[in-house]
N, C-alpha and C positions, 0 to 999 in steps of 0.2 A: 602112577605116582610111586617115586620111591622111597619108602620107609625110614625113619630117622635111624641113622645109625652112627653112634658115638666114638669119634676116633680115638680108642683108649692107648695104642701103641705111638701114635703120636704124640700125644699129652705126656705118655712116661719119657719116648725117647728125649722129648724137647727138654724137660724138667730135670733128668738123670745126667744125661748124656752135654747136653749145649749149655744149661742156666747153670749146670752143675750145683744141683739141688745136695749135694751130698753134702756141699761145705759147710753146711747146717749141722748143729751138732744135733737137731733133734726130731731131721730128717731119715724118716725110715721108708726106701722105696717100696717093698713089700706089703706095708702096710697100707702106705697111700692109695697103689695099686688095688687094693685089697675095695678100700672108699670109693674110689674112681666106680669099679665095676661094680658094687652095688649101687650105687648113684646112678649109671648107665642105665643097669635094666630098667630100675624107678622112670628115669626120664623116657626111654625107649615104648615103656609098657605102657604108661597113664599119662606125664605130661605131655611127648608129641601127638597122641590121637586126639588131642584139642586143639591144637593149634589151626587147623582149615578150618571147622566150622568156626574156632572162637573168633579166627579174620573175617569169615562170611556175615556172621551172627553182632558180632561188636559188642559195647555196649550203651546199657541204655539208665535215663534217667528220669525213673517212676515215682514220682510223690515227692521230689526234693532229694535221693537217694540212689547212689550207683545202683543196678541189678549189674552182674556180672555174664559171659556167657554161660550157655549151658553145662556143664559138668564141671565147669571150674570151682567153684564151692566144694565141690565131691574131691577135683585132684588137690586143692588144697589142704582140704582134712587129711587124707591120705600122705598127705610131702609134711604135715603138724606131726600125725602120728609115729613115722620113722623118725623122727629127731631131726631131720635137716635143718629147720630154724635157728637150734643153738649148738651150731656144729663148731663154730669160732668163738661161742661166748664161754666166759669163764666160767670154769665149774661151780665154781661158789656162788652161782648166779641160776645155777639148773644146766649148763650147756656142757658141752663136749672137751671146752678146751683145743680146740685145734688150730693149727696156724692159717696163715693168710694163704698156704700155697696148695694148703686141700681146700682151702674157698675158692682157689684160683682152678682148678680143675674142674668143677662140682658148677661153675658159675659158666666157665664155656659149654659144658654140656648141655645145663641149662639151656641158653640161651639158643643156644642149636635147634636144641626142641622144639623150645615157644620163649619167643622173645619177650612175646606179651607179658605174659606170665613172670617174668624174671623179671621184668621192670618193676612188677607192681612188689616181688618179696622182696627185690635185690636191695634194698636201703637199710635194711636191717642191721647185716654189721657193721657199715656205716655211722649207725644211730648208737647203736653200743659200744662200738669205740669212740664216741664225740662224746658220750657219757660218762666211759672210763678216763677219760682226760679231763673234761672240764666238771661235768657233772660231782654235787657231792655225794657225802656218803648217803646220806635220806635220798637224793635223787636216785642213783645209781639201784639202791635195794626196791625202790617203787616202780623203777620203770623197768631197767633191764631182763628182771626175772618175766617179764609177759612177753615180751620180743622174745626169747630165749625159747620158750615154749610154743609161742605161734601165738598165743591168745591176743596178742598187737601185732601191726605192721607198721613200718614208718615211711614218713615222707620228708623231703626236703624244698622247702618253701623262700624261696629268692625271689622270682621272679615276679614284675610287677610290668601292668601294658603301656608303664615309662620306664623301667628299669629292668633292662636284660642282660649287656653286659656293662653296662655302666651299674654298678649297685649305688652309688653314691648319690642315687637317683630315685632312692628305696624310697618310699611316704605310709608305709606300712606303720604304725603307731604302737606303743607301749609304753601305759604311766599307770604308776601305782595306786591302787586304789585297799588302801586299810594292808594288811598281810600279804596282798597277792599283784601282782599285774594283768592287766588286762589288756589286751589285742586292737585293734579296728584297722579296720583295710578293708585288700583284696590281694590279692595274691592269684599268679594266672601260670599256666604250665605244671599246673603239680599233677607226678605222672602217681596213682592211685591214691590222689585226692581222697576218693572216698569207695570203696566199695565193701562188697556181703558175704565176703570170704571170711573175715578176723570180724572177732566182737569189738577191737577196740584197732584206735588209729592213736600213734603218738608223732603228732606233727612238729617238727623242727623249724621254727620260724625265724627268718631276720627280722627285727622291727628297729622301729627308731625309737629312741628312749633321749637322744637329743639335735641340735640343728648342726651337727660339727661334722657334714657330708660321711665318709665313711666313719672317722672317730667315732661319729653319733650312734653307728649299729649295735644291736648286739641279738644274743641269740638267745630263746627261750622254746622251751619245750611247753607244749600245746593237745594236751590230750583232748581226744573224742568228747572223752566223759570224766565227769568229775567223779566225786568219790560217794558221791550219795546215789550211783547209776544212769544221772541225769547227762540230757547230752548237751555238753561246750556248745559255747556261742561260735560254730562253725559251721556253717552250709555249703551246699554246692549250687552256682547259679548255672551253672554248663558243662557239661563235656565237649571240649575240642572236637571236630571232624575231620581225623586225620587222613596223610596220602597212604599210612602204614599204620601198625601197631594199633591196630583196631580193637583188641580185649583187651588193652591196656588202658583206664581212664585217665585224660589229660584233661585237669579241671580247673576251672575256672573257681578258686575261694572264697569267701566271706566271711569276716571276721568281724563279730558285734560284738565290742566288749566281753571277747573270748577270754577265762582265766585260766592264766599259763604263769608257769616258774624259769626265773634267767636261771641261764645256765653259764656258769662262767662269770667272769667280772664285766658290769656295765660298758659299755667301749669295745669289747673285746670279741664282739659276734663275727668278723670275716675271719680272725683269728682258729676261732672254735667250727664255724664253718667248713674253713675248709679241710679238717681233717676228715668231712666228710664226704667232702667234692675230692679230696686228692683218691680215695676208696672208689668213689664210682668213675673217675677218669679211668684207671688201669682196670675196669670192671668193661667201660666203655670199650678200652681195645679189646679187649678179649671176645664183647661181642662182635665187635669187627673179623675175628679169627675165624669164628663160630658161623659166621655167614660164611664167608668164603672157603672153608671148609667143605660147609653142607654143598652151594651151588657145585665144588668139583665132583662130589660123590654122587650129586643127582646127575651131571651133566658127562662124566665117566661111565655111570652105569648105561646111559641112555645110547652113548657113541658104540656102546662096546653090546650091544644089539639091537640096533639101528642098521639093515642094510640097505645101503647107498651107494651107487655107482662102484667102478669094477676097481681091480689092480692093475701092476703091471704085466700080469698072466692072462688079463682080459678077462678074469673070475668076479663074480661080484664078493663085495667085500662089505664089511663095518665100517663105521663113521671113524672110528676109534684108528684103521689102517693109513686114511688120508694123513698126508704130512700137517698142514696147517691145522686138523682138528687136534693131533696131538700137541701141536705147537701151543693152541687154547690151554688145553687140559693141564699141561704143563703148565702154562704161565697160572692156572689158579692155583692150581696145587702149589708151585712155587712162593708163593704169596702168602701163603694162610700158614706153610712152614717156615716160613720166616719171621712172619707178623709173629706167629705165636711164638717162636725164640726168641724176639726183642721184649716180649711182654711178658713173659718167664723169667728173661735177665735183670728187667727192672724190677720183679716182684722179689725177686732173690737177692738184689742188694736191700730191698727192703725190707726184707724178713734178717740177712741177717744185720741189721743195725751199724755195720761200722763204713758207710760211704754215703751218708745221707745227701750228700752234694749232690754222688753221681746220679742218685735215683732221681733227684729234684731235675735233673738234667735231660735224662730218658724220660722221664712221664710225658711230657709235650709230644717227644719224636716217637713215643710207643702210640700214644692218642692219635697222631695223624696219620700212621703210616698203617696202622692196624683197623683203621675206620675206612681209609681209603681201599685199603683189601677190601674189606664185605665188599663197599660196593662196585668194584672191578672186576671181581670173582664173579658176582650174581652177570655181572654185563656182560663177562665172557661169558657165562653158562648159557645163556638164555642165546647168546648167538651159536653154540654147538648146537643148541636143541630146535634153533632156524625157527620156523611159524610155529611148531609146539612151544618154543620155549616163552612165546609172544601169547601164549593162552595159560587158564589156570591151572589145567589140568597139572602139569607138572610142577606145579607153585614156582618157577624161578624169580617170577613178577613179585609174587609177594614177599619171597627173599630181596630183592632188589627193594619195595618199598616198605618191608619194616628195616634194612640197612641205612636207607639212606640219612635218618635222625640221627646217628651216631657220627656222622662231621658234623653236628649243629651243633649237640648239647651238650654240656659240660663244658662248656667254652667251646665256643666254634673252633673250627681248625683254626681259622687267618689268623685269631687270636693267641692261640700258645706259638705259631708262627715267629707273631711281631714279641712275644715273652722272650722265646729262645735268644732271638739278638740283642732285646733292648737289656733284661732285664740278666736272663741266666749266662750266657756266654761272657760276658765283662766277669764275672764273678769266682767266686769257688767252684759253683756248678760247672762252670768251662773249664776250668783247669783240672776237672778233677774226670769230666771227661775227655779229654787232650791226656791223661796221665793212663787213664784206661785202654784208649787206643793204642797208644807208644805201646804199652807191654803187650797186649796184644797182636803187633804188628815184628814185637820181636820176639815172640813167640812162635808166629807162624814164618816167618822168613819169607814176606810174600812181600814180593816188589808192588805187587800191585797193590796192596794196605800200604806200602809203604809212597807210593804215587799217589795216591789218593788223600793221604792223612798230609802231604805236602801241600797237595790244594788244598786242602779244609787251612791248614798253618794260614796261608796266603791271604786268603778269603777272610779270616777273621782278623785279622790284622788290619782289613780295608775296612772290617765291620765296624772297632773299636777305634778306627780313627777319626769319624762320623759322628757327627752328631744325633743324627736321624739316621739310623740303618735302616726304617720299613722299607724302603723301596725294594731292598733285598732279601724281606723277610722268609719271602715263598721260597726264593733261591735255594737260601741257606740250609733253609730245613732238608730242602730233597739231597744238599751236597752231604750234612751230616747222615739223615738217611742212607746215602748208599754208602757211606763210611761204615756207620756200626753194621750194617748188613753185610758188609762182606767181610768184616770181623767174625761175623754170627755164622758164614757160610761156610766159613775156613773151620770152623768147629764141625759145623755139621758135615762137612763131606769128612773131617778124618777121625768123627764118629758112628761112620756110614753104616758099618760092622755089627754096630749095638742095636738096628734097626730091624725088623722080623724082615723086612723090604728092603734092604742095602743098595738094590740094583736102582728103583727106584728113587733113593735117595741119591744118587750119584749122577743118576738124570737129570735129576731137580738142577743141584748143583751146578752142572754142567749148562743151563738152564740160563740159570740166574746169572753162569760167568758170559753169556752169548750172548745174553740180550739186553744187558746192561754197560754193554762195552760206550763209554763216549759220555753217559750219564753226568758222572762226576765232571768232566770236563766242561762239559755244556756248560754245568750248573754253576763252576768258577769262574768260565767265561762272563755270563750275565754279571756277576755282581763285580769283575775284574771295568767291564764296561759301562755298570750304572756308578760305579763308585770313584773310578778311574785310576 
């Protein structure tokens, strides 16, 4: 088995070099660096030596109540103690203060480790940003400070077993009763529902407060416990049996005249929502990075002392000297440094604030394209590693089935799919990514951005003259995808130099210009032909 090891030269090259994290006025690479590697060893030391047994072990549901696996209580107290919890929350709150793009580093490595584990803390700054925007000031000074410290974790509660992506379909309840509101449902999919790590749980729920389909939502926060110690009217009636993500509880809720406070004005819960959902979308890709990442390093290390059949000296050789196993290793590698440049580029128009369009633009194509890595990466690795890679011993299996959740949740892929054409591409959003490729296309002088960004021109012209463009929804997405990817490619090969690896990086490149030859065309073709 090969030990978790955190691509820290990657993560800087991607963020310095390609996202050009520097344009940030209060971006310091040194420093980040500095976070990165103590975060590394943390995850390296204490979060990956749980993650096998905590897949093996799972958990379980004693008296009404998660048990978590084994040492996970122990690595959580440990990940409380260094501060990691309020590493993004505002100091006036107890936390650190830090931006989205040391969460964005600190969250793939995470998730590298033990996925499980990062599901059930990952909502956290989520929750504290949905607070710092809608929440008031009493809300904000009650809840925020325990999230910040660890002493809470939080959840995000949508999903009902009639409403998944339809929310308008929500029948979750909320009406007032004297000073407060109260809850009643159920609530299904909530990933650490409940577990024994944190003393307290602060649950973010939709509920309906009236019959006007989506109008009627809104959002209220939902703690564990009330103020007297006593515990909310919240239970758990099940843990999911998942294909993956086995130490992570997916729980089945219950809401008995639970009392919880709105957050935000009446009406206005998908609003306040999804400032929480848009946090774990770009949270989502990154786990998509984070697999495909891990399976090249387990599946490189394995090829590259593996001996298997000869050369062309007639000597025996490593798995690693065959053409087609490097062809593998390349293609994940190439994938996981891409994925993680697309999803650095969106985190960086986002952090800095002035292209909100383009980012609304990229979250969809960073969600699909960076989910779809994990699980390509884990498919290729597990086929370098031939019958081992089909057993546990090497865990690719279990990369491959905690990957696979990440096209589901947070909106399934086919769904930001049919968003890109119906909703973003007619918009700001499309023009403001049409304005980003232009300059980058004349930036790099490359015929082929500039080929390519002519089919995308075409293609969407057929899109917006359509009433109904889904037919071409899939299409669309993969022609923009290999657009901003070789926007992103044309950066990273002619910042090959900034890499400790440059050789390396120019393979990739090299790589990604091979094997994607005809992509874009295909992909114009279909929608040239279903649209005519």
């Amino acid at each position: 088995m090969k030990a978790f090891r955190a691509p820290l030269d990657d993560i800087a090259f991607s963020l310095n070099h390609v996202a050009r994290a520097s344009q940030l006025d209060d971006w310091e690479p040194e420093f980040a660096a500095e976070i990165a590697g103590h975060f590394a060893a943390f995850a390296e030391g204490e979060i990956a030596p749980l993650d096998e047994p905590g897949d093996q072990q799972g958990c379980r549901l004693v008296d009404g109540r998660v048990v978590m696996p084994d040492g996970f209580k122990a690595g959580y107290q440990a990940y409380v103690e260094q501060g990691w919890p309020g590493l993004t929350a505002p100091e006036a709150f107890g936390g650190q203060g830090q931006g989205g793009l040391m969460l964005a580093m600190t969250s793939e490595i995470f998730s590298g480790a033990n996925h499980s584990l990062q599901m059930v803390t990952g909502l956290v700054p989520g929750a504290i940003r949905t607070l710092l925007n809608f929440g008031s000031e009493a809300q904000q000074l009650r809840y925020i400070p325990a999230l910040a410290s660890g002493e809470a974790l939080a959840t995000m509660c949508l999903t009902e077993s009639g409403a998944g992506s339809d929310l308008s379909r929500v029948r979750c309840k909320a009406e007032h009763d004297g000073n407060v509101w109260r809850i009643t449902g159920e609530k299904i999919f909530i990933s650490g529902g409940d577990q024994d790590m944190s003393p307290r749980i602060q649950h973010l729920v939709l509920a309906r407060t009236s019959d006007e389909g989506v109008k009627g939502l809104s959002l209220f926060m939902c703690p564990s416990h009330l103020d007297d110690g006593m515990r909310n009217g919240v239970s758990v009636t099940r843990i999911e049996e998942k294909m993956g993500l086995h130490a992570s509880p997916t729980c089945q809720l219950a809401f008995d005249a639970a009392e919880a406070e709105l957050m935000g004005e009446a009406g206005q819960g998908l609003k306040a929502m999804f400032t929480m959902m848009n946090h774990a979308r770009a949270d989502v890709a990154l786990q998509g990075v984070a697999h495909a990442a891990r399976a090249h390093d387990v599946a490189s290390a394995y090829a590259a002392e593996r001996v298997q059949g000869r050369g062309a000296d007639a000597q025996p050789v490593t798995l690693d000297q065959h053409a087609d196993v490097r062809r593998l290793l390349d293609e994940i590698d190439s994938i996981a440094v891409g994925g993680r440049a697309l999803a650095h580029l969106c985190l960086v128009a986002l952090e800095g604030g002035q292209d909100r369009d383009l980012v609304d633009f990229l979250t969809p194509v960073a969600k699909v394209f960076c989910t779809e890595a994990g699980m390509r990466g884990a498919e290729l690795g597990t086929q370098v590693l031939g019958g081992y890679g089909y057993l546990r011993e090497y865990r690719l299996e279990q990369t491959y089935r905690d990957a696979r959740i990440t096209a589901i949740y947070e909106g399934a892929n086919a769904i930001h799919e049919g968003v890109l054409v119906a909703r973003l591409l007619p918009g700001r959003a499309g023009a403001a990514f049409e304005a980003f490729v232009t300059l980058e296309a004349a930036a790099a002088q490359s015929p082929e951005i500039e080929e390519t960004l002519a089919l995308w021109q075409m293609a969407k012209a057929r899109v917006l003259a359509v009433p109904d463009p889904s037919p071409v929804a899939y299409s669309f997405m993969r022609l923009t995808i290999d657009l901003v990817l070789l926007c992103l490619w044309e950066r990273i090969q002619s910042a090959s130099n900034q890499h400790p690896e440059p050789e390396r990086i120019q393979r990739l490149a090299s790589h990604f210009g091979l094997y994607r030859c005809g992509q874009a065309a295909a992909a114009a073709s279909v929608i040239a032909e279903l649209l005519g």
